[in-house]
C-alpha positions as CSV (number, residue, x, y, z in Angstrom):
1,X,-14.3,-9.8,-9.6
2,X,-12.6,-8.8,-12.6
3,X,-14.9,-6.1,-14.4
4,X,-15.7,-5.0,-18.2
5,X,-16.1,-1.4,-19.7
6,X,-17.3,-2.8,-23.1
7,X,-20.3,-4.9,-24.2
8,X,-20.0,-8.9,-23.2
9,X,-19.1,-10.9,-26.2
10,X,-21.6,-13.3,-27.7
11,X,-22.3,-16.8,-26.6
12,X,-22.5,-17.5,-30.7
13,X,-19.7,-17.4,-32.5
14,X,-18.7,-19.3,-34.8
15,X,-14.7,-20.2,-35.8
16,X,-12.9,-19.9,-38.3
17,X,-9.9,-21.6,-38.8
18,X,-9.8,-23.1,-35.6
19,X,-10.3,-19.9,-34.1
20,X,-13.7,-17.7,-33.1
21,X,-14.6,-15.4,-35.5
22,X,-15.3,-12.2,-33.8
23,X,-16.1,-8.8,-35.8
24,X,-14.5,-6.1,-33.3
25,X,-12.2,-5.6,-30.4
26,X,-15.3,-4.4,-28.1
27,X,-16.7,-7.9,-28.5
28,X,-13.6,-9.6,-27.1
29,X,-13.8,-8.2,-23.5
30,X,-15.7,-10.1,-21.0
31,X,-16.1,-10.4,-17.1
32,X,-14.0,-12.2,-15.8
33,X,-17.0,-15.0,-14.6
34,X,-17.8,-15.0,-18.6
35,X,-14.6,-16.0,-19.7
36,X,-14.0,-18.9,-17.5
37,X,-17.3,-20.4,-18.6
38,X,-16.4,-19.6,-22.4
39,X,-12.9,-21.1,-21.7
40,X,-14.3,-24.1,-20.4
41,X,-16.9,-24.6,-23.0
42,X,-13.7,-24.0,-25.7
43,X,-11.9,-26.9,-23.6
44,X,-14.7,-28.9,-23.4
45,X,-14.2,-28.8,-27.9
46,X,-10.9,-30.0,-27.3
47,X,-9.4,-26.7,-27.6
48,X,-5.9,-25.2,-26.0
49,X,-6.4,-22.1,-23.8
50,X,-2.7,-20.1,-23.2
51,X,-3.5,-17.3,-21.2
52,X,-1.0,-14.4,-20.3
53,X,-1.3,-12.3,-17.9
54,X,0.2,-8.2,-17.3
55,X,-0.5,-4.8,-16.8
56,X,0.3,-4.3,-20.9
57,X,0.4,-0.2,-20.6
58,X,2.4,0.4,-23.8
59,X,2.1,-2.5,-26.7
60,X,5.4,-2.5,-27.5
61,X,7.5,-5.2,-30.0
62,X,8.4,-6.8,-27.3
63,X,4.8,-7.2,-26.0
64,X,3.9,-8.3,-29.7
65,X,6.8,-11.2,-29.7
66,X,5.4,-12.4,-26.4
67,X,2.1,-12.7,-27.3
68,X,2.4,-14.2,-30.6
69,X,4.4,-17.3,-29.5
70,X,2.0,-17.7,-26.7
71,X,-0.4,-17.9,-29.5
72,X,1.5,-20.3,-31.3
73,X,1.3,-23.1,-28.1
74,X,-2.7,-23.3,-28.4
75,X,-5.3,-22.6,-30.5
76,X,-6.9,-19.7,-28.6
77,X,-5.0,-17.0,-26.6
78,X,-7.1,-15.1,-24.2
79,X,-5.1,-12.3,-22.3
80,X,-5.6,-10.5,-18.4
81,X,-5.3,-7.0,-17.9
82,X,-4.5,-6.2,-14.3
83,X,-7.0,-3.1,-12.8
84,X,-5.9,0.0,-12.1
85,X,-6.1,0.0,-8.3
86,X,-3.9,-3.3,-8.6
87,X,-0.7,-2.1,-10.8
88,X,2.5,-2.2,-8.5
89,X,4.8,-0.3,-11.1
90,X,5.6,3.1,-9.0
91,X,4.4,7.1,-9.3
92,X,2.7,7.5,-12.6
93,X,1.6,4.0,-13.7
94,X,-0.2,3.0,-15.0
95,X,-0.2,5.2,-17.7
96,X,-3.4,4.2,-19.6
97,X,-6.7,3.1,-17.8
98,X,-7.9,-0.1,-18.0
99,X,-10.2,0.3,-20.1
100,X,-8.1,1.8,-22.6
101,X,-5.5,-0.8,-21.9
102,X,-8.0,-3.7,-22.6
103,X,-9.1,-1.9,-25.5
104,X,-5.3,-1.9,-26.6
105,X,-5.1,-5.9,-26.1
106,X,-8.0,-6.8,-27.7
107,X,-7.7,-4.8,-31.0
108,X,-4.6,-7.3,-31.9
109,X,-5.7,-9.9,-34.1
110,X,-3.7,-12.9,-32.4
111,X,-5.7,-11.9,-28.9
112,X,-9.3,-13.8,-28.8
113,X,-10.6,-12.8,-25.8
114,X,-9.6,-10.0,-22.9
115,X,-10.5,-9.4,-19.3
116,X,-10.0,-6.8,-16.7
117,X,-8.9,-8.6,-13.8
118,X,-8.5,-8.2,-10.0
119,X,-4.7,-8.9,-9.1
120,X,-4.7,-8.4,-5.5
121,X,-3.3,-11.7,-4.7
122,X,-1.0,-12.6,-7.8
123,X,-2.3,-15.0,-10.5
124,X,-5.3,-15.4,-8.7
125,X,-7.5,-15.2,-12.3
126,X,-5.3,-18.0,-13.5
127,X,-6.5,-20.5,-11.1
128,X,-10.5,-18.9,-12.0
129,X,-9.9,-19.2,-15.5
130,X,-8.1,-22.8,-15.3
131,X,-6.3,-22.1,-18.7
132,X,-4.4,-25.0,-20.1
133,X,-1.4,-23.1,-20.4
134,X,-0.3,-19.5,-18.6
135,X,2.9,-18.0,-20.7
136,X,5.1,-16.0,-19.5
137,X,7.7,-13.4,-20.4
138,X,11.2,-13.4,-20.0
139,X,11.2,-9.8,-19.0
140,X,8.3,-10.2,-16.3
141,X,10.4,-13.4,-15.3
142,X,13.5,-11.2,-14.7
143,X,11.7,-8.4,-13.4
144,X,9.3,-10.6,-10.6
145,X,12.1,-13.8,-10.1
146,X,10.9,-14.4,-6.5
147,X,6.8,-15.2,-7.7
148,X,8.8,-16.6,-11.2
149,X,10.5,-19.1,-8.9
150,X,7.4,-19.4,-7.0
151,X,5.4,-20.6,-10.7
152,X,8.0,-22.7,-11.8
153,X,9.2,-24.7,-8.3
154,X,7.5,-24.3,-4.9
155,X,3.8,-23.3,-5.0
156,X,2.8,-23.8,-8.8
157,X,0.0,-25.7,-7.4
158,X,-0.9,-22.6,-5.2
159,X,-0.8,-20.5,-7.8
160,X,-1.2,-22.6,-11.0
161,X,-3.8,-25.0,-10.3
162,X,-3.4,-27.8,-13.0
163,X,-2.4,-25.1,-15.8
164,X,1.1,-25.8,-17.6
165,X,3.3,-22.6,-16.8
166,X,5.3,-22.1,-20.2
167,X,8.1,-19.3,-20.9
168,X,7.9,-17.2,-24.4
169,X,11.4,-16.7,-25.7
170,X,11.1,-13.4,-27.7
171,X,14.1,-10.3,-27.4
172,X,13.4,-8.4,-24.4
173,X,11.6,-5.2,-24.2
174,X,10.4,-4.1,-20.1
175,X,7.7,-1.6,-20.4
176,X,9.0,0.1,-17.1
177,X,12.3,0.8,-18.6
178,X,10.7,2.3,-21.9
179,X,8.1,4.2,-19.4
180,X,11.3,5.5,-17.6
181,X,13.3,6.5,-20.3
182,X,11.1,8.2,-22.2
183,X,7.9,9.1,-21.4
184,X,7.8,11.9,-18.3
185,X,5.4,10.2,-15.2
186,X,7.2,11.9,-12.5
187,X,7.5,15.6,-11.5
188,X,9.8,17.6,-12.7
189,X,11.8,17.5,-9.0
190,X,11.3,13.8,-8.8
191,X,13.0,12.6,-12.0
192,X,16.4,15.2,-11.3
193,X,15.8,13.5,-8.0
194,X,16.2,9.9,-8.8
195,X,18.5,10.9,-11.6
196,X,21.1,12.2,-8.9
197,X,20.5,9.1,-6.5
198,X,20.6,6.5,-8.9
199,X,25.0,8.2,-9.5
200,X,25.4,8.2,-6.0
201,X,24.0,4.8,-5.4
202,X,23.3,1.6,-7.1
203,X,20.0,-0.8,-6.9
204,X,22.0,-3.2,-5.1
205,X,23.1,-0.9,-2.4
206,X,19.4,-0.2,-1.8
207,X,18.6,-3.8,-1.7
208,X,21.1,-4.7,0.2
209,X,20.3,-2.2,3.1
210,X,16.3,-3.6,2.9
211,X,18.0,-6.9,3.1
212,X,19.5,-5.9,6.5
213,X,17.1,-4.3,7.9
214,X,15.0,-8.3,7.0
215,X,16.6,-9.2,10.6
216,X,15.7,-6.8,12.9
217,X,13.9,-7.2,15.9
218,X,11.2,-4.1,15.5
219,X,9.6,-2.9,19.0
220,X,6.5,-0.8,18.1
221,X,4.7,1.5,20.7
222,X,2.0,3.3,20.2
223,X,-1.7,4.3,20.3
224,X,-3.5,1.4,18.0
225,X,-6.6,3.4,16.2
226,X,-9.8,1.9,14.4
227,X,-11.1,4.1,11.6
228,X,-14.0,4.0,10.5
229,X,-15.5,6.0,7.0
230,X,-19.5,6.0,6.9
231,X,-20.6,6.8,3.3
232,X,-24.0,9.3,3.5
233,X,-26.3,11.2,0.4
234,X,-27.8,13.7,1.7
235,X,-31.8,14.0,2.0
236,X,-32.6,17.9,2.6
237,X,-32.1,20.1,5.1
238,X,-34.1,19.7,8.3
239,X,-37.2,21.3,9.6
240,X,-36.2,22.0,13.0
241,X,-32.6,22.7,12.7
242,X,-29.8,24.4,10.7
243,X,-28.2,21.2,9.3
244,X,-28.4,19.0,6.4
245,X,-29.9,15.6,6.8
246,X,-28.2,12.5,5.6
247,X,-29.1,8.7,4.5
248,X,-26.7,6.0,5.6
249,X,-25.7,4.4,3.1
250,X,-22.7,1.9,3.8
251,X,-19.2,2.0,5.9
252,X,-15.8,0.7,6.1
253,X,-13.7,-0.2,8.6
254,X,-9.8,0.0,8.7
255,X,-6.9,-0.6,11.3
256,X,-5.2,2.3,11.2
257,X,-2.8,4.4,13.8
258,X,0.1,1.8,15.2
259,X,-1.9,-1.3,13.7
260,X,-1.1,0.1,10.6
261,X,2.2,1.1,11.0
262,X,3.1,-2.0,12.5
263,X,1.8,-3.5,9.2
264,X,3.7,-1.3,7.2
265,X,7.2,-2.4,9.0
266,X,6.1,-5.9,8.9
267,X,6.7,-5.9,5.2
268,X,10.2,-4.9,6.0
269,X,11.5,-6.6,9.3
270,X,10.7,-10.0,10.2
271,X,10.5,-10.3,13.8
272,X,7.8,-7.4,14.8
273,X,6.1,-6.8,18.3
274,X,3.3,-4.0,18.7
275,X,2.6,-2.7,22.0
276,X,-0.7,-1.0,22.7
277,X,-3.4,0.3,24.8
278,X,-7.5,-1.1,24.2
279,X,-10.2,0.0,25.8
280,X,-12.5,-2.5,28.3
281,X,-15.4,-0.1,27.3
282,X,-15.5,-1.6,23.1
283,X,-12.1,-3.3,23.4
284,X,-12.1,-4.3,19.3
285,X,-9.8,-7.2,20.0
286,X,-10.5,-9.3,17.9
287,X,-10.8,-6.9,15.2
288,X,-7.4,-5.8,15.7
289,X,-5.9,-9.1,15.7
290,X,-7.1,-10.3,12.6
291,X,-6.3,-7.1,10.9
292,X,-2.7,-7.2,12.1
293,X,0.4,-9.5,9.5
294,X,1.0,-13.0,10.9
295,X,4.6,-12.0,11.7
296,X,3.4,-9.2,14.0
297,X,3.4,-9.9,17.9
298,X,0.5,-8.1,19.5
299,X,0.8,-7.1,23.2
300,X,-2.3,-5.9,24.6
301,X,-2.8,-3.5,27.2
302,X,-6.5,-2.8,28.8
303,X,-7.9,0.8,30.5
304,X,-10.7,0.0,32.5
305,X,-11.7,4.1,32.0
306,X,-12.7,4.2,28.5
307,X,-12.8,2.9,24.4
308,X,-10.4,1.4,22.1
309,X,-9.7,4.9,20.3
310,X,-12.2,4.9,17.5
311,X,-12.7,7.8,15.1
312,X,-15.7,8.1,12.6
313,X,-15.5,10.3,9.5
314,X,-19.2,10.9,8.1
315,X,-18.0,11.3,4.0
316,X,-20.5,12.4,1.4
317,X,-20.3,9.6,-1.0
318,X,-20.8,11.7,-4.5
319,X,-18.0,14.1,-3.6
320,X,-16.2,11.8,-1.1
321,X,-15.5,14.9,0.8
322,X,-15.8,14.9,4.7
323,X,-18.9,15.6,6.5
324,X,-17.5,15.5,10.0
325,X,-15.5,13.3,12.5
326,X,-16.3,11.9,16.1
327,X,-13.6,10.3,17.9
328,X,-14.5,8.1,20.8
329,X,-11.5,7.8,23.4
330,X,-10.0,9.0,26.4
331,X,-6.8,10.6,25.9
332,X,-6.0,11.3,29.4
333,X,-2.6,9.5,30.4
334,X,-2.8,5.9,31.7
335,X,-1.5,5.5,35.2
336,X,-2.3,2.7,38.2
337,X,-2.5,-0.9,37.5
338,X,-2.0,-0.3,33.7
339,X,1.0,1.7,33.5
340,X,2.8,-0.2,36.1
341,X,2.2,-3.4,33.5
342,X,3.1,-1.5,31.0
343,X,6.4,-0.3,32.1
344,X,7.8,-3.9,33.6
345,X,6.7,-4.8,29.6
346,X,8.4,-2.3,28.4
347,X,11.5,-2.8,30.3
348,X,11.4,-6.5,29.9
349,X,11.5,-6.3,26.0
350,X,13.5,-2.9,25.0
351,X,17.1,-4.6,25.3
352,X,15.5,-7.7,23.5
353,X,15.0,-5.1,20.1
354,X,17.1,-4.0,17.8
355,X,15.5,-1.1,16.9
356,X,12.4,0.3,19.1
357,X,9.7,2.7,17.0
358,X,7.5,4.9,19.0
359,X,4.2,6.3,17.5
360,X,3.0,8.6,19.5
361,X,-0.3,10.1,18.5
362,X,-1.2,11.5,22.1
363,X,-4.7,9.1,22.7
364,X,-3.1,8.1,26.4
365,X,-0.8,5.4,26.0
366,X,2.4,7.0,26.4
367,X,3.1,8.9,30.1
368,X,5.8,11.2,31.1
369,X,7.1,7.7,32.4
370,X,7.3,5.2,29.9
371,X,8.8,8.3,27.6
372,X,11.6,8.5,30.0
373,X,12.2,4.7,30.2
374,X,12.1,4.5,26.3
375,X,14.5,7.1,26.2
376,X,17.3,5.6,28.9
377,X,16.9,1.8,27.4
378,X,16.2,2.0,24.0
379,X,19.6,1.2,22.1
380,X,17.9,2.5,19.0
381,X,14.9,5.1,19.0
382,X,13.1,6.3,16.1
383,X,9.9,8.8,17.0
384,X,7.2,10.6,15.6
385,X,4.5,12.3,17.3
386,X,1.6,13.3,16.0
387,X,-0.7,16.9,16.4
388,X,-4.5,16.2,15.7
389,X,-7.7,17.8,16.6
390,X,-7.6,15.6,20.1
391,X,-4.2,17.1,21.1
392,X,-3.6,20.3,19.5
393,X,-0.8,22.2,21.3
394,X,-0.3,19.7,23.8
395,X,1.1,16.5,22.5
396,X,5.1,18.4,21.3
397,X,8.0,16.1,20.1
398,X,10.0,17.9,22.5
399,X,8.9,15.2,25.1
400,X,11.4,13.2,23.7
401,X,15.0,13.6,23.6
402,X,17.9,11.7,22.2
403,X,15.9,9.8,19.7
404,X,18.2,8.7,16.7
405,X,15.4,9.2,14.0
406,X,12.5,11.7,14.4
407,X,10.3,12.2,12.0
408,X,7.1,14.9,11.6
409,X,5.2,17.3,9.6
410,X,6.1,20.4,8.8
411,X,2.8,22.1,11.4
412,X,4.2,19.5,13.9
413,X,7.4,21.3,13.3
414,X,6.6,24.9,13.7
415,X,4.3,24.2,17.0
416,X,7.6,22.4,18.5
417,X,9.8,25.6,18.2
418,X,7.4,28.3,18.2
419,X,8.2,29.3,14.7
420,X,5.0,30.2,12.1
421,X,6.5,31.6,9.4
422,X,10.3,31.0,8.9
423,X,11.8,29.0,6.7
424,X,11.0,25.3,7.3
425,X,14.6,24.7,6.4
426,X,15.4,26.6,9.9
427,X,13.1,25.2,11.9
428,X,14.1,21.7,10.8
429,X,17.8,22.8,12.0
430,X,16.9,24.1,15.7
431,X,14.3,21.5,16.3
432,X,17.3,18.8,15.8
433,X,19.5,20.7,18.1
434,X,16.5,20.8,20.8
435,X,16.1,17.0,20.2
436,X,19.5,15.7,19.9
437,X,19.0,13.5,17.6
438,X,21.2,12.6,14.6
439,X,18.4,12.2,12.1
440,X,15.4,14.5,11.7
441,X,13.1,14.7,8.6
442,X,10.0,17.3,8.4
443,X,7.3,16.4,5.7
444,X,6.1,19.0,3.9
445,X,2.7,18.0,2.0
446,X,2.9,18.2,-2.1
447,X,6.6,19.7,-1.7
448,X,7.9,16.3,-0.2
449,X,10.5,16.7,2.9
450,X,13.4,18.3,4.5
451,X,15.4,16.4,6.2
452,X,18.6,17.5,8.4
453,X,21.3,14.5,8.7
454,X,23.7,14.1,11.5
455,X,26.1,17.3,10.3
456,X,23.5,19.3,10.4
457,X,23.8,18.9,6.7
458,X,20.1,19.9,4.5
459,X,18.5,17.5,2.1
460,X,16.0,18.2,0.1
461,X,13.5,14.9,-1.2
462,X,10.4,15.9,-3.7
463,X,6.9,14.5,-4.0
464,X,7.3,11.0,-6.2
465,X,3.1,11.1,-6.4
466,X,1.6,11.6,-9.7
467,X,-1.6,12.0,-8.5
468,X,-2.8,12.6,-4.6
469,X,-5.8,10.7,-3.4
């Protein structure tokens, strides 16, 4: 539900010149739920609603052009301000709040009314606010062609309703490109970064490599993992013990390990298939199923000697720090029954992939035997393991050999080759020559990654984060 950070605007006024008369810009942002009814109530006096719709993070000429012929093809302009946790514009944007950025909007005298808007599905306030005509820009338009194509062809009615999609024709300004050019939102490392990239390589040759990778036929293993986050306040300590006691107050749920990952790649390739291990104890099926993207293939496997790997984190909900964790699992191995299926699976479907992704997070799915098939079929292998507080020490990427992509954290790292304290730029090096494989990268927290390419050659790749949450 779109949300408001200023009072609600009054049911009474009056207008003036075909337009409502209202005194300041705090009176002009309402919920979301209150603009629709005022919008109908302004249709219902034979009025034209345009609506336009952005992020609107610098108010720039070109934003002023925009919004002014969209006010010239009704009588009352109202305008949506996408929320924060809904802006897809990259590391640092956006640069204002929301509330400041409504604030912005509404303080223009050809803007009527203003609301802070949800924008997790695209549009989706257009078809709540029903206005009788949604403008557009010609930069978003160049900027977002597929959804602009999408408005103006295939799925208006999806997204559209019955509102009249019109296209402002003022000079173009992108509020990205003046963000980028001028204004520093990156770190220092990230914008020499992307400064050196973008000589070396153009947007095209990005896309086109995304493009490529559209076709593949992805072949995910790995331990599937529900997370769960219970939010507590705490009441006091208690009488009879040394601890601090705390009121439930809510949870959430998410699919996280290989669900996620499988989600993750399903934005990129096509054609996915996820295979992983549930438990006959709390098996979560149909929780993972529903959670998973339409064009990922789940294939199920079942131990009959414990859970579907949970793990709940007990967070304090004022400092959203963590209180503590209990994983529920059984991370010993599979074998019997359930490996044998898992390995005439596995051998069916490897030559079937293009590219085979192994996630191993050492919760029991993957034996010494299916690591060794993986390894002689697979035509292409990309690996990471993981080191948690289940496996410490005892779940190494040295398991694997000859992988073509392996990729880890920098503690991951160290364990592997017995190294604590030398340069992670070293480590990196001798842990691809253990490995064999041509590609090896090694996060490293806030500093970003090291990676070691198929010479043996050392790149360096910063932190693009703004902020860390």
């Amino acid at each position: 539900m779109g949300g408001n950070f200023f009072q609600k605007g009054s049911s009474h006024e009056k207008f003036k010149h075909g337009r409502p008369a209202i005194s300041s810009a705090r009176e002009k942002i309402l919920w979301l739920r209150d603009l629709s009814a005022k919008v109908r109530e302004l249709q219902a006096q034979g009025k034209t609603v345009v609506q336009s719709h952005g992020v609107f993070d610098i108010i720039h000429p070109g934003i002023i052009h925009h919004l002014e012929e969209a006010r010239e093809m009704g009588d009352v302009l109202v305008v949506t301000v996408i929320r924060d946790a809904n802006v897809r514009r990259g590391p640092g944007r956006p640069v204002f709040p929301e509330d400041h950025r409504a604030k912005n909007v509404a303080s223009l005298s050809i803007v009527d009314y203003v609301a802070v808007v949800d924008d997790e599905m695209p549009f989706d306030c257009v078809k709540q606010i029903r206005p009788d005509i949604l403008a557009r820009g010609q930069a978003h338009a160049k900027r977002d062609r597929k959804i602009h194509n999408h408005l103006f062809h295939k799925e208006r009615e999806l997204f559209l309703a019955k509102s009249r999609l019109l296209e402002t024709k003022g000079f173009e300004y992108i509020t990205s490109d003046l963000i980028n050019e001028f204004l520093d939102v990156l770190p220092g490392d990230a914008r020499r970064f992307l400064d050196k990239f973008s000589g070396r390589y153009r947007l095209e040759d990005v896309v086109s490599s995304l493009d490529r990778a559209r076709d593949l036929s992805v072949l995910l293993i790995g331990d599937g993992i529900v997370d769960e986050y219970h939010y507590c306040s705490p009441l006091g300590k208690s009488a009879k013990a040394q601890l601090v006691v705390n009121k439930y107050l809510n949870h959430e749920v998410f699919a996280g390990g290989a669900f996620a990952i499988a989600n993750h790649v399903s934005g990129i390739a096509e054609k996915v298939t996820l295979a992983t291990l549930l438990g006959e104890e709390d098996p979560r099926e149909e929780f993972a199923r529903s959670h998973l993207a339409p064009n990922v293939k789940p294939r199920f496997f079942f131990r009959d000697d414990g859970p579907t790997v949970v793990k709940k984190r007990y967070v304090d909900h004022y400092t959203n720090q963590k209180l503590f964790e209990v994983n529920f699992l059984n991370d010993a191995p599979v074998s019997g029954p359930v490996e044998r299926d898992i390995l005439d699976f596995l051998a069916d479907q490897i030559p079937k992939h293009d590219l085979v992704l192994v996630s191993d997070f050492g919760h029991g799915l993957l034996s010494p035997a299916m690591v060794e098939l993986i390894e002689s079929t697979a035509g292409r292998l990309a690996v990471n393991s993981q080191t948690n507080a289940a496996n410490s020490g005892f779940n190494l990427i040295t398991r694997y050999k000859g992988a073509h992509f392996v990729c880890l954290d920098e503690a991951e790292a160290r364990l592997s080759v017995g190294d604590k304290f030398g340069p992670v730029e070293d480590v990196a090096c001798r842990l691809a020559d253990i490995l064999e494989t041509e590609l090896l990268l090694v996060t490293t927290g806030k500093k970003g990654s090291v990676g070691v390419a198929r010479d043996r050659e050392i790149f360096h790749t910063p932190i693009f984060s703004s902020k860390v949450v």
